[in-house]
N, C-alpha and C positions, 0 to 999 in steps of 0.2 A: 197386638201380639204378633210376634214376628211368625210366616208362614210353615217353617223348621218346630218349631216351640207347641201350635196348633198340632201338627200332625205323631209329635211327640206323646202329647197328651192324650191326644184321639186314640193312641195305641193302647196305652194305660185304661180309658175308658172300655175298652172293648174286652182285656185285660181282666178288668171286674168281673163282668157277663160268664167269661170262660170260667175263672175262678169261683165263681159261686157253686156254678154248677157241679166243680171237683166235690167243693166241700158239701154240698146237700148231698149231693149225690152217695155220700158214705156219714152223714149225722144221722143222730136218731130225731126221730119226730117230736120236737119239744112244744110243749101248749105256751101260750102267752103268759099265764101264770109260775110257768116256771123255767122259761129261756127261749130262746129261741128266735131272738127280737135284734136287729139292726143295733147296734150302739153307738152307728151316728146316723141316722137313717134317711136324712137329707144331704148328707155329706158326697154319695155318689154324684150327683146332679152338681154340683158346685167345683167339683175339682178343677175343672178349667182354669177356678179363679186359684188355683194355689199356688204360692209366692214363696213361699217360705215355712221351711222345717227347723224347728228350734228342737233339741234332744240336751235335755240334762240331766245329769246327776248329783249326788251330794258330794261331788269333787270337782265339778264344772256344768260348763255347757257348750257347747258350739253350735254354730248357723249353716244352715244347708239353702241355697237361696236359687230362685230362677233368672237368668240375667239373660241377653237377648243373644248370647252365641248359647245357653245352655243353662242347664246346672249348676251351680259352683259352689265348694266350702268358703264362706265368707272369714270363718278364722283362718285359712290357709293363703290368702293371698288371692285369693280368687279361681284357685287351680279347680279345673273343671271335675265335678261329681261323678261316680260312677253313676248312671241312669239307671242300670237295672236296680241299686240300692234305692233310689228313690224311685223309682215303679213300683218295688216292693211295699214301700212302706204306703205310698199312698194307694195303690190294693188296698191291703191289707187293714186298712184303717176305714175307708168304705165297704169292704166287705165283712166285717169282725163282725160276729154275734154272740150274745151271750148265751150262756150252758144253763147256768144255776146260778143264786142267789147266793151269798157267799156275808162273811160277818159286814155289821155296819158300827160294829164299835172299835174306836179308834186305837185303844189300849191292845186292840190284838191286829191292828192291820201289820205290822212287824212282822207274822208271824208269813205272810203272806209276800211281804216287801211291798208294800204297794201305801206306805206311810207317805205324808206330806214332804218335801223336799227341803223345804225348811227344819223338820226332824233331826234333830244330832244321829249319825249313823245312820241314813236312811241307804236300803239298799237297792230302792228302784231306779226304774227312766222314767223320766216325765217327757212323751212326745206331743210338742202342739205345732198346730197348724195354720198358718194365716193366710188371706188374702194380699193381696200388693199394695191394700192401705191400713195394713195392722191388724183389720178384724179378722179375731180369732173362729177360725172353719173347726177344729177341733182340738182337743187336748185331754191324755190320756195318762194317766199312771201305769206303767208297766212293772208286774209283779216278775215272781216265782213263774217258769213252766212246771205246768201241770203233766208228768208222766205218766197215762193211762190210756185214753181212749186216742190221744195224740196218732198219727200217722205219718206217712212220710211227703203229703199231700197235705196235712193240716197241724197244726199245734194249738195245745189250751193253753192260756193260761192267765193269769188273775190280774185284772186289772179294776183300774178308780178312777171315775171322773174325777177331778179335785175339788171341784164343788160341789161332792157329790157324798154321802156318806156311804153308802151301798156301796160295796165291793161286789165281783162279782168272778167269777170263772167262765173267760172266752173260748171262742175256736174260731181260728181262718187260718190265715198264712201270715199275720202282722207277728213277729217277735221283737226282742230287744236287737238292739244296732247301736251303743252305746261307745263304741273305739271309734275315735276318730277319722285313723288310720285306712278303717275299710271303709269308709266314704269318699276316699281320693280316686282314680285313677289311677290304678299302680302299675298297672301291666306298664314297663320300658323298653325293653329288648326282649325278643324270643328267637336267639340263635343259637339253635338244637348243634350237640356236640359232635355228632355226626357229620356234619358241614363243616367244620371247624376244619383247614387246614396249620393257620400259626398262630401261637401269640406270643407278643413278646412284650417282655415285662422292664419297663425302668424306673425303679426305685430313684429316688430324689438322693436319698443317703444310705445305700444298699447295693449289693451287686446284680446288675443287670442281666436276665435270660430270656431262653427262646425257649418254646417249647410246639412241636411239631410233627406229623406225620404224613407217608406220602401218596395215602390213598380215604377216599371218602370213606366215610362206612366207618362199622365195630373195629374195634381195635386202639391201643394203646398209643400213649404219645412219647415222644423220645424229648429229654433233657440234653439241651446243645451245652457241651465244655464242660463237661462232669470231671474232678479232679481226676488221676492214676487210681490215687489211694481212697477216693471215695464210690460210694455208689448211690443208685436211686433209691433210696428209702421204699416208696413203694408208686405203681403204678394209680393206686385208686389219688393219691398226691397230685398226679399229674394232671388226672382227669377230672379233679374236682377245679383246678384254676380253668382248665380248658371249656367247661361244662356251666362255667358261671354264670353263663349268659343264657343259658336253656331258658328260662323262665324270671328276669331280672325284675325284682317288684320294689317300689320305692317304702316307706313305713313315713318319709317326710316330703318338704317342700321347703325351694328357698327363691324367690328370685335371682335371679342369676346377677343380675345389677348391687343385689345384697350379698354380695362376695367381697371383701376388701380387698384392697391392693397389694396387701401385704397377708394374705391368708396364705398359709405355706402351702408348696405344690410337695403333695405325699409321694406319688408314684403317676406313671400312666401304662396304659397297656392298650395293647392294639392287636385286636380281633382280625384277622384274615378267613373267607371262606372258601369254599373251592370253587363257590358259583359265583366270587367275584364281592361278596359284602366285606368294606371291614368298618369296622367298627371302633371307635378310639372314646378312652376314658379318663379323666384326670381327676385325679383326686385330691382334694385341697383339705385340708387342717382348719377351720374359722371356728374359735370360741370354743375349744374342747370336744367338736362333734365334726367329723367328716362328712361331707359333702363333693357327689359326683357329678362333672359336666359330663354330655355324653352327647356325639355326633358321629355321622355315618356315613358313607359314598358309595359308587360302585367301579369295582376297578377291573375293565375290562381286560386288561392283562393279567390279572391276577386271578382271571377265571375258567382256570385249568382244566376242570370238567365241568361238561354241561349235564343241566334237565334230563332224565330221560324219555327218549319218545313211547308214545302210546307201543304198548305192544302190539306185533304184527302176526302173522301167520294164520297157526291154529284159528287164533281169535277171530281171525277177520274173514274165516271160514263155517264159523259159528261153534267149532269142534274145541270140546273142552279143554283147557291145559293141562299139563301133568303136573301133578302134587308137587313133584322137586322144584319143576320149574316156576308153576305159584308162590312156595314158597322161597326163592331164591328174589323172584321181583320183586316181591313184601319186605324183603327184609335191604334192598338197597336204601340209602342215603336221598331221603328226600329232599333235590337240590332241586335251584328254580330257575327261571330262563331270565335274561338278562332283562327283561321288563320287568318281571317280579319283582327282582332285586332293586331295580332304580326304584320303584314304588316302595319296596321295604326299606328302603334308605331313607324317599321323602320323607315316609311316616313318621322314623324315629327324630328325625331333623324338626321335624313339624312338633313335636311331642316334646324334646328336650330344648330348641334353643332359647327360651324366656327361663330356662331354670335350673337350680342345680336339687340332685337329689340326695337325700338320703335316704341310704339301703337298707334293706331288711339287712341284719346283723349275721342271717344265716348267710348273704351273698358275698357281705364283705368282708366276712374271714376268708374267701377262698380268693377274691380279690386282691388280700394283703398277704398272702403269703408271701415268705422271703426265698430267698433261693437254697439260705443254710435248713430252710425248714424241708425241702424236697431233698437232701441228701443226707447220708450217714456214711460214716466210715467202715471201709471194707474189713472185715476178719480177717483178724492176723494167722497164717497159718500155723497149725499147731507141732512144735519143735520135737 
């Protein structure tokens, strides 16, 4: 086991230890006859050996797998896992105990969700767990949450061995994780609109704009070549394209080698910041569903304002600041120094170039905006 992989795990072990302790530390005192017992109780000691999350439903299933740079969703192509989702789960599956005894007749586990997965209509997760030569470390039926004694530190809720006829009502930190989608690494870009000084937009078969402002910080952005007779629709318009990139989260995955030659190019836009990032995107058309390449640089001339330095004065006097002027440095434009930026360019280069993504739907409606979509025509004056 590679030495990254060991100290991964080690984390997660330790992980346990803490988490136990949240969760006793606010359970009630259950007797062995009526909960209060490990439900995989050799399971902590073993995790090292864990290889592999299988999570299904009565609609699928997908693989969560350990490979030697990491994590990875085995349906996705191999695109690396989120780790804290799989810390959680395996937590949470060494630390789970049960509450109470709950039905063992199968005409009512339904009612529970926590039926066989072969069940027409079943509405649980089946989570198992294997070692790196198939044998199964654990596997659990995930029901219903239990709403009641639950906290913001613990959740119940009803789970079944599968081999097991006893259902029962849990509590740790294991829930369902059943979406694919938030087992990837989504996080892509995070460039806060604040830093945004351009972007500019070229539609493939659409008219091309700028949109821009000339200082960092709050404030609205300006539509470059807005007709006589028209005007800006509205400001919130402007700053939903400019703002796209605050928090860019992918919902797929595609190889970037699995792009055809002939996938149509939609549009591209290109990100400018004031600390020098920009950011360029293209959007391709393949098979009915868009798909974004996304890469990054730093463009020393393009980085019109810098970092702010540490504050001086008062500060370095020991003597407190004045409210206005706290709040005036709180409320600047958090830009970064030209190193930063080269690193925040690596990162996203390192991160997109084996792939293309697909957006959450919420990103890339503000991504496709047209340019007839930011303008309306002016009020005629009244005669």
């Amino acid at each position: 086991m590679k030495p990254r992989t060991l100290a991964l795990l080690a984390i997660a072990t330790l992980l346990f230890a803490l988490a136990a302790v949240v969760v006793n530390s606010r359970a009630p005192a259950y007797t062995s006859g009526t909960g209060g017992q490990l439900v995989f109780p050799d399971l902590a000691k073993r995790v090292n050996d864990a290889a592999k999350l299988i999570v299904q439903t009565a609609e699928g299933k997908f693989t969560i797998e350990r490979k030697d740079q990491g994590w990875a969703v085995a349906d996705k192509y191999d695109y690396p896992a989120k780790f804290d989702r799989v810390k959680q789960e395996l937590v949470g599956l060494a630390q789970l105990k049960t509450v109470e005894a709950k039905t063992a007749e199968p005409s009512l586990y339904s009612r529970l969700e926590v039926e066989d997965m072969g069940q027409k209509g079943a509405k649980g997760e089946l989570l198992t767990l294997e070692d790196a030569k198939g044998a199964m470390l654990a596997s659990l039926i995930l029901g219903k949450r239990h709403y009641g004694r639950g906290s913001d530190q613990a959740v119940e809720i009803y789970v079944r061995k599968p081999a097991e006829a006893q259902s029962w009502l849990a509590r740790g930190t294991l829930d369902r994780n059943d979406d694919l989608k938030l087992w990837l690494e989504r996080d892509v870009v995070a460039l806060e609109r604040d830093r945004v000084h351009e972007v500019a937009v070229t539609p493939a078969e659409d008219k091309p704009f700028t949109l821009s402002k000339e200082k960092p910080g709050e404030g609205d952005f300006a539509l470059a070549t807005v007709p006589p007779e028209d005007k800006v629709k509205s400001a919130y318009e402007l700053n939903a394209v400019t703002g796209a990139l605050g928090l860019l989260l992918l919902d797929d995955v595609l190889p970037a080698n699995d792009l055809k030659p002939d996938a149509k190019l939609l549009r591209t836009l290109e990100y400018k910041s004031f600390d020098g990032l920009v950011v360029d995107l293209s959007l391709y058309e393949q098979d009915g569903k868009t798909w974004t390449r996304i890469k990054a640089a730093y463009d020393a001339a393009g980085a019109i304002a810098e970092a702010a330095e540490p504050a001086k004065g008062a500060a370095d006097k020991g003597e407190a600041s004045k409210p206005a002027e706290a709040a005036a440095e709180a409320a600047k434009p958090k830009l970064k120094s030209a190193e930063e930026v080269k690193k925040e360019a690596e990162t996203i280069n390192e991160r997109g170039k084996d792939w293309a993504f697909g957006l959450a739907s919420s990103d890339l409606v503000n991504l496709e905006k047209k340019f007839s979509d930011l303008i309306e025509p002016k009020e005629k004056p009244k005669s």
